[in-house]
matplotlib code that plots the C-alpha trace (Angstrom):
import matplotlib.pyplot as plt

x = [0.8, 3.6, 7.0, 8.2, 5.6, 5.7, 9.3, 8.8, 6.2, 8.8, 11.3, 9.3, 7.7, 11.3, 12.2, 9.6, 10.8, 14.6, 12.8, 10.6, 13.8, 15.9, 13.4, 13.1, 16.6, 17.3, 14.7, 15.6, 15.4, 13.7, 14.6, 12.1, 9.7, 9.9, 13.0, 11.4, 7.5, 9.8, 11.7, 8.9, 7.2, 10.1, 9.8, 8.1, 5.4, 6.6, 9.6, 9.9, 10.8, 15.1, 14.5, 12.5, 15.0, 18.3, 15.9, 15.7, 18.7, 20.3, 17.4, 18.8, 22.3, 21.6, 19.1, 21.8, 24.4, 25.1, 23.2, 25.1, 25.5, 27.1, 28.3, 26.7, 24.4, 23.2, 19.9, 19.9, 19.7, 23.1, 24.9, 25.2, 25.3, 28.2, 30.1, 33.4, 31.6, 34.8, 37.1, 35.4, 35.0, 37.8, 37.6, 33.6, 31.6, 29.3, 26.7, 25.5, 21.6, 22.5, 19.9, 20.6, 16.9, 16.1, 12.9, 11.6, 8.6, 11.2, 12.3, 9.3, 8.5, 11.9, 12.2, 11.8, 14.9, 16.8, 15.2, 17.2, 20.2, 21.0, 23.0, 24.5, 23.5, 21.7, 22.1, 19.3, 19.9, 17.1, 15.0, 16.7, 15.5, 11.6, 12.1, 12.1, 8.9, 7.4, 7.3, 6.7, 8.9, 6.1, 5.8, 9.8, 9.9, 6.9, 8.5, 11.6, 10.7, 8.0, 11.0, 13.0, 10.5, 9.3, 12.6, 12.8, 10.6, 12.7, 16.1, 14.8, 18.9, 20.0, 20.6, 18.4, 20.3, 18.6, 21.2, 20.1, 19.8, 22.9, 23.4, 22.8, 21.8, 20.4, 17.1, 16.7, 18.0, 14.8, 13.0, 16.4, 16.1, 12.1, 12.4, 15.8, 14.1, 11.3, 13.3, 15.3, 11.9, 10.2, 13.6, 14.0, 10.5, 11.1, 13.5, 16.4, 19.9, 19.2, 22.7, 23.6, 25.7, 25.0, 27.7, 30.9, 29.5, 28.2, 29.3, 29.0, 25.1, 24.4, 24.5, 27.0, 30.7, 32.4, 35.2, 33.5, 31.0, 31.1, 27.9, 26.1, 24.2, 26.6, 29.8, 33.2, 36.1, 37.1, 33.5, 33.2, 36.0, 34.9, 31.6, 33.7, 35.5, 32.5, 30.8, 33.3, 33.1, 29.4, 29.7, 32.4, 30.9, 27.7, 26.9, 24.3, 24.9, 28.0, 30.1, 29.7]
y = [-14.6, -16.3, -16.2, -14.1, -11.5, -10.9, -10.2, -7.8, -6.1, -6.1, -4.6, -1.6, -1.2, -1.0, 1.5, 3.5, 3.6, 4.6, 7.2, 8.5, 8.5, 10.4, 13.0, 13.4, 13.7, 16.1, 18.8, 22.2, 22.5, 25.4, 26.4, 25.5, 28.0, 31.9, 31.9, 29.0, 31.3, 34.1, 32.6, 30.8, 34.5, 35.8, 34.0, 35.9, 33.1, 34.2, 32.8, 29.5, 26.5, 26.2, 30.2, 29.6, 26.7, 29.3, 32.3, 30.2, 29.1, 32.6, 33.7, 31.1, 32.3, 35.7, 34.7, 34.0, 37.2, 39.5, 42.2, 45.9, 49.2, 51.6, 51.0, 50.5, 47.6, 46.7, 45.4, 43.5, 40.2, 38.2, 41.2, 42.6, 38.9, 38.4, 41.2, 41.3, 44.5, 43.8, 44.6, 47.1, 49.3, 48.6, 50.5, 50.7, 47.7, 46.2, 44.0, 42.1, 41.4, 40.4, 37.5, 35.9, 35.5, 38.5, 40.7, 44.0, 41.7, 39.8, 42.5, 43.8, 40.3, 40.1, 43.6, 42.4, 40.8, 44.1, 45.8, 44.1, 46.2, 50.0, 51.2, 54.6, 54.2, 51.6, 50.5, 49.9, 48.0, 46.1, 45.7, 44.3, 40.6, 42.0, 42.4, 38.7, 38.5, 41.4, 43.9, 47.7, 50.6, 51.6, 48.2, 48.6, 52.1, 51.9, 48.9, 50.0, 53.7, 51.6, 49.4, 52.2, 54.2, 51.6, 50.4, 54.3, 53.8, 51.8, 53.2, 57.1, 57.9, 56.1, 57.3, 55.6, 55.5, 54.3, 52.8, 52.7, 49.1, 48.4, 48.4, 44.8, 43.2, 45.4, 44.0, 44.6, 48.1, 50.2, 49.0, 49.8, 53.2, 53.7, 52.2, 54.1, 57.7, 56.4, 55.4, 58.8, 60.4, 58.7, 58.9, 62.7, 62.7, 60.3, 61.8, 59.1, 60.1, 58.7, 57.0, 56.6, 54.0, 54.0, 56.4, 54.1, 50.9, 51.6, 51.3, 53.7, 52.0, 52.0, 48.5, 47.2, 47.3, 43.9, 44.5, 44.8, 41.6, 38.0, 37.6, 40.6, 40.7, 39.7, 42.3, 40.8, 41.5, 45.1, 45.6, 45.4, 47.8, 50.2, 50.2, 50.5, 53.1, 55.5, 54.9, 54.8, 57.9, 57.6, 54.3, 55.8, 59.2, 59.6, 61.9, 63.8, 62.0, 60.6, 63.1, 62.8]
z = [45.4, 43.1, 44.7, 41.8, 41.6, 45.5, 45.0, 42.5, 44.9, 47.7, 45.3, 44.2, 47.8, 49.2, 46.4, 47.5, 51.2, 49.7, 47.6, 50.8, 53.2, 50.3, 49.8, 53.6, 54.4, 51.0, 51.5, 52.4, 56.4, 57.9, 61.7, 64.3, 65.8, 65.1, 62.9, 60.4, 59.8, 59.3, 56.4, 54.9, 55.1, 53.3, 49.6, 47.3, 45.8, 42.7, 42.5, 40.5, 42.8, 42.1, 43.2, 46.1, 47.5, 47.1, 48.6, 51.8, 52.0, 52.1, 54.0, 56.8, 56.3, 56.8, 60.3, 62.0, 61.3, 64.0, 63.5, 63.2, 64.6, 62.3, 58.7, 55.4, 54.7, 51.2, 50.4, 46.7, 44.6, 43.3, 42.4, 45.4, 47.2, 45.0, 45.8, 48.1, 50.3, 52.8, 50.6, 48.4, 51.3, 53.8, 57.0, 57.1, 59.0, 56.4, 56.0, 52.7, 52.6, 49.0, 47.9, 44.8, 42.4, 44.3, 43.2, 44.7, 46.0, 47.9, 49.7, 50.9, 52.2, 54.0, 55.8, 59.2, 59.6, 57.9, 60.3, 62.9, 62.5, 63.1, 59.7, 59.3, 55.5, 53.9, 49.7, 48.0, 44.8, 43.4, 40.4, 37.1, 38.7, 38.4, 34.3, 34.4, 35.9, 33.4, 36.5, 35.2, 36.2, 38.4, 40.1, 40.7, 41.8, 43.7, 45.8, 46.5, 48.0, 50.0, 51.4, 52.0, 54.3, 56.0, 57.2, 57.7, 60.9, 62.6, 61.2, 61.9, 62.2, 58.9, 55.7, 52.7, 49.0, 46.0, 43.4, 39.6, 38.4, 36.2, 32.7, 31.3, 28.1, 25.1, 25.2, 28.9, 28.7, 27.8, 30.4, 32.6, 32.3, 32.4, 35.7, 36.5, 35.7, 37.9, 40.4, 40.8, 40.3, 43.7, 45.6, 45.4, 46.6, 49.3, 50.5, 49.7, 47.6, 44.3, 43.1, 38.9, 38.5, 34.6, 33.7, 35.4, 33.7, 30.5, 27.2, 24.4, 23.5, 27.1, 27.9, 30.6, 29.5, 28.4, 30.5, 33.6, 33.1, 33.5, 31.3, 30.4, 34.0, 36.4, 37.4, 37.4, 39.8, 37.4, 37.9, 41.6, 41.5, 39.5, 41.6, 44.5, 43.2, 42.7, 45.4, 48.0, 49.5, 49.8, 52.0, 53.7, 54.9, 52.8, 50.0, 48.4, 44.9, 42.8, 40.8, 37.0]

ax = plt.figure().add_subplot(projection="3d")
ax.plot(x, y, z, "-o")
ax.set_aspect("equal")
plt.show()
C-alpha cells in the first residue's frame, strides 16, 4: 500500500473509532436491572425518536422520587411537567408525574411506577399531545378512564379527577371539545369528578386566552395561576366539580 493512501485509511479508520466512542459515551443511559426494562417499557413506540430520548429521561428522573403518602399527584404531558405544583398549591404534598411529549398511550405504558405512591387525589390531564398523532376522542377518552381505574386497584382510597384538555390553537379546538364531552361522558360513568377548565382559560372563540399563553399550547406563569386558582380547593380538600 502507498504511504499516502495508508494514511488516509488510518485517518478515516481513526475517525471512525472517535465517532464510535462519541456515540457510546452520548447515548441516553438506562439504569441497570429492574429500573432500566421498566423505562424502556414505558415509551410509547409512537413517539418519534427526539420524543422517545426526553420520555426516558424524565422517566429516569421521576424513578428515583420518593414516593408519597397523602397529597395530590398529577398525571400529564409538558404542561403539567411545567408547572410550579409547589407553589400553586402551597400547604398540600404534591407530586408531578408531568412528562413532556406525553400521549394517553404513554401513560398507560408507565402506570406501574404511579402506582408506587398512595395519593389522596390524583389529576388526570392528558390528551391534547394524542391530536398530534390523529388519535380520536374515543381513543383519548377511552385511555384515560382505563388509566384511572386501573390505578384505582391499587389506590382503592384515592380520589380520581379527570381535567378537560385546555383550550389551544383554533385548529386543534374541535377536536378539543369532542374529546372533552367524551371525556366528561366516561368519567361520570367511571366514577371520577370530571374537571372543566375551559371556562378559566378561554377566550371569547374558545381557544386559550393570549394572556395566559406562552404560545398557543403552553400556559404561562398568569396561566398557571389562574389554574391554580380554580382548582385550588379541589387539590386542597377535594370537590365534586369546579364552580362556574
Amino acid at each position: 500500500m502507498k504511504p499516502v493512501r495508508r494514511k488516509i485509511t488510518l485517518g478515516v479508520l481513526f475517525l471512525c473509532a472517535v465517532s464510535f466512542v462519541f456515540l457510546i459515551l452520548t447515548r441516553e443511559r438506562l439504569p441497570a436491572g429492574d429500573d432500566a426494562a421498566l423505562i424502556s417499557a414505558s415509551v410509547w413506540s409512537g413517539y418519534k425518536r427526539e420524543a422517545k430520548t426526553h420520555v426516558t429521561r424524565r422517566l429516569r428522573e421521576l424513578e428515583s422520587l420518593r414516593s408519597i403518602t397523602g397529597g395530590a399527584l398529577f398525571i400529564g404531558d409538558s404542561i403539567t411537567k411545567n408547572a410550579p405544583l409547589a407553589s400553586m398549591f402551597p400547604g398540600v404534598p404534591v407530586a408531578n408525574h408531568g412528562i413532556g411529549w406525553g400521549t394517553s398511550d404513554g401513560v398507560l405504558l408507565r402506570l406501574d411506577q404511579i402506582a408506587r405512591n398512595q395519593p389522596d387525589r390524583v389529576f388526570i390531564l392528558i390528551g391534547t399531545n394524542d391530536l398530534h398523532y390523529d388519535h380520536t376522542p374515543e381513543h383519548i377518552a377511552g385511555n384515560v378512564v382505563s388509566a384511572a381505574a386501573s390505578l384505582r386497584q391499587d389506590m382503592p382510597d384515592t380520589e380520581f379527577y379527570v381535567i378537560s384538555i385546555l383550550p389551544r390553537q383554533d385548529k386543534a379546538m374541535a377536536a378539543v371539545t369532542a374529546t372533552n364531552m367524551l371525556l366528561e361522558e366516561r368519567a361520570a360513568a367511571g366514577g371520577y369528578v370530571y374537571l372543566d377548565l375551559t371556562p378559566v382559560l378561554a377566550a371569547a372563540d374558545g381557544t386559550l386566552r393570549t394572556d395566559l399563553t406562552t404560545d398557543g399550547l403552553h400556559l404561562n406563569a398568569a396561566g398557571y395561576a389562574a389554574w391554580a386558582k380554580a382548582m385550588g380547593p379541589c387539590v386542597l380538600y377535594g370537590c365534586a366539580a369546579l364552580a362556574q
